[in-house]
N, C-alpha and C positions, 0 to 999 in steps of 0.2 A: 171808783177805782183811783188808786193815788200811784199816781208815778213822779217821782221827784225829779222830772225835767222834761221842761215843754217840748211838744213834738208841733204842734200847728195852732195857729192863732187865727180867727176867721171870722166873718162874718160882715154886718151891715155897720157900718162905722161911722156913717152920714157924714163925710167928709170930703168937700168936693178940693180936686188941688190939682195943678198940674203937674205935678209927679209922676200921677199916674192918668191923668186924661190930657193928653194935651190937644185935646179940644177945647179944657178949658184953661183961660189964661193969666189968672187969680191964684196964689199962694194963700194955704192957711194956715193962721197961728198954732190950730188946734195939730197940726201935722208934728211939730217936733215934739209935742206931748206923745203922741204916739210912736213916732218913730222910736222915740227914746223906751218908751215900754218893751217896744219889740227888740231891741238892743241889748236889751238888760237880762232879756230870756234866751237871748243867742240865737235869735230870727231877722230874717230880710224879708225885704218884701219881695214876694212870688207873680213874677210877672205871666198871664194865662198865653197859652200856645197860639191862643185866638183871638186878640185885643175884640174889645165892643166896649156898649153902653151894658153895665149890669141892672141898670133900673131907667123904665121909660118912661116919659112924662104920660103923664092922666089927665094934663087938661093943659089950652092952649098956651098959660102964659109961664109954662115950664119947659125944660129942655133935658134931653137924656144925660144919663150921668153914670160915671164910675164911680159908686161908694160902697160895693161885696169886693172884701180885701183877703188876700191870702197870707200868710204871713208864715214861712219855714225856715229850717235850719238851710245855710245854702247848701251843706252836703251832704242833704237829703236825696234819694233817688222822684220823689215830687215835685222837688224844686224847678220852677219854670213848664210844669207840664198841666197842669190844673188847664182844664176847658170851657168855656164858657156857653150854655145851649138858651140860646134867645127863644127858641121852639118852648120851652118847657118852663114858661113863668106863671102861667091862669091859674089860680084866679087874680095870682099876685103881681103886682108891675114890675118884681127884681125876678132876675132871669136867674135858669140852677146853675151854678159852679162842681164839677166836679173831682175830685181828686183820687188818685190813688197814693200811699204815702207808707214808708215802709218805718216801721213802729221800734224798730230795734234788737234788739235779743227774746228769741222765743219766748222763755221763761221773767215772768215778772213777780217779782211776792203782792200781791195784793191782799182785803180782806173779801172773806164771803162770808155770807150767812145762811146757816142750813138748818130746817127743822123737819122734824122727819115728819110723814105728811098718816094724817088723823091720830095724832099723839097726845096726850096727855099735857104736853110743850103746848103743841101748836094752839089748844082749847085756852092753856091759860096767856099764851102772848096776846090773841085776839082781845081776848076778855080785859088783860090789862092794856093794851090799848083803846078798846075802846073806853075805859072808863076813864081814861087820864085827859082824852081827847074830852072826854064831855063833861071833865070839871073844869077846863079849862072857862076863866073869866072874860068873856067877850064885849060885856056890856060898857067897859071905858074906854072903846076905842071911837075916842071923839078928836085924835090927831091924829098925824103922820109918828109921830113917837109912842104913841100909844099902838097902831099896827105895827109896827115894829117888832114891840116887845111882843107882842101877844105871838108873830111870824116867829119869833128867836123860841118861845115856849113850846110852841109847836114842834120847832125841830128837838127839839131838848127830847120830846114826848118821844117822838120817835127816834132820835139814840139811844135815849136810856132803855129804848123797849127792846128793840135789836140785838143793843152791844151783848148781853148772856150768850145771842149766838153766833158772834161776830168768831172766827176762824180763819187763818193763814193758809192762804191756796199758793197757787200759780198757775198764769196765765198760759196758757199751751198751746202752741201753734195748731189745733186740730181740728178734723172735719167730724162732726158726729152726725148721723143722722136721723132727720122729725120723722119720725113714723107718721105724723098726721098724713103730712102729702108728700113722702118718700124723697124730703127736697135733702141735701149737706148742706148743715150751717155750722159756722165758727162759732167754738163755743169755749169758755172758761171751762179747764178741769178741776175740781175740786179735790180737795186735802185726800188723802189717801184711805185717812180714818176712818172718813166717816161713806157711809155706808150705800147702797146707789138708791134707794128708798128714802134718801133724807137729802138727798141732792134739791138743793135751791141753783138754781143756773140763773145767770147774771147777765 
């Protein structure tokens, strides 16, 4: 999904600083690289409703630490509200963050791709992927530049397989719901066109 303007930026950053722990009493270099990232997308930093440590040490000669960072527009309705649950880190030692974050205008143009299901399409997208997957030359990956390239082909394989059924949706505020287990989920509506037997859901 492509939206041309960041809504949150998140994650493990490995960056210890007192900005945002002042527990700890060390500034880092690597802080105004970042900061400036997040500047430059029209984000601050999202302070959680619950200060903590979001990653605990694992062995004696470490100490807990703030480095899962939130990063939102500040006139976002999530801004400052992100929670932090120490309960819920096993098997991992970062603990979950979570947010709710209000995304903007219902309607988004995004791409989908739809093939209508046991098609004469669908037989030959398969076939042409797998056969492009498996001339792919794997045997000169004796560098880091060498996975690379072969990583870059890969994707190549899989756009150029796709793009024939690449198609302009929009994104639609709506509940549909799984007949498996009668649950409503949010779901991407598909272009109008095409048909509800050939819906790919995203």
């Amino acid at each position: 999904m492509n939206i041309d303007k960041t809504i949150i930026l998140t994650g493990d950053f490995n960056i210890r600083d007192s900005d945002w722990n002042p527990n700890f009493r060390h500034y880092s270099s690597h802080t105004d690289d970042l900061i400036t990232i997040a500047d430059s997308l029209g984000l601050e930093l999202s302070p959680p409703s619950n200060p903590s440590p979001t990653r605990f040490a694992d062995n004696l000669y470490d100490t807990n630490s703030v480095i899962d960072l939130v990063f939102l527009p500040p006139s976002n309705t999530g801004f400052g509200q992100h929670t932090l649950h120490p309960e819920i880190c096993k098997p991992s030692n970062h603990i979950s963050l979570i947010i709710e974050i209000s995304i903007g205008e219902v309607n988004t143009d995004i791409n989908i791709w739809s093939i209508k299901k046991d098609s004469k399409e669908k037989k030959e997208f398969i076939s042409s992927l797998v056969q492009d997957v498996q001339s792919l030359d794997t045997s000169t990956i004796r560098s880091q530049a060498n996975l690379e390239s072969s990583v870059q082909q890969l994707a190549n394989v899989f756009e150029n397989a796709v793009t024939p059924y690449k198609r302009l949706g929009k994104i639609s505020d709506i509940l549909c719901l799984n007949n498996k287990n009668n649950q409503l989920e949010r779901r991407v509506r598909p272009p109008k066109d095409v048909p509800l037997d050939a819906q790919l859901w995203t």
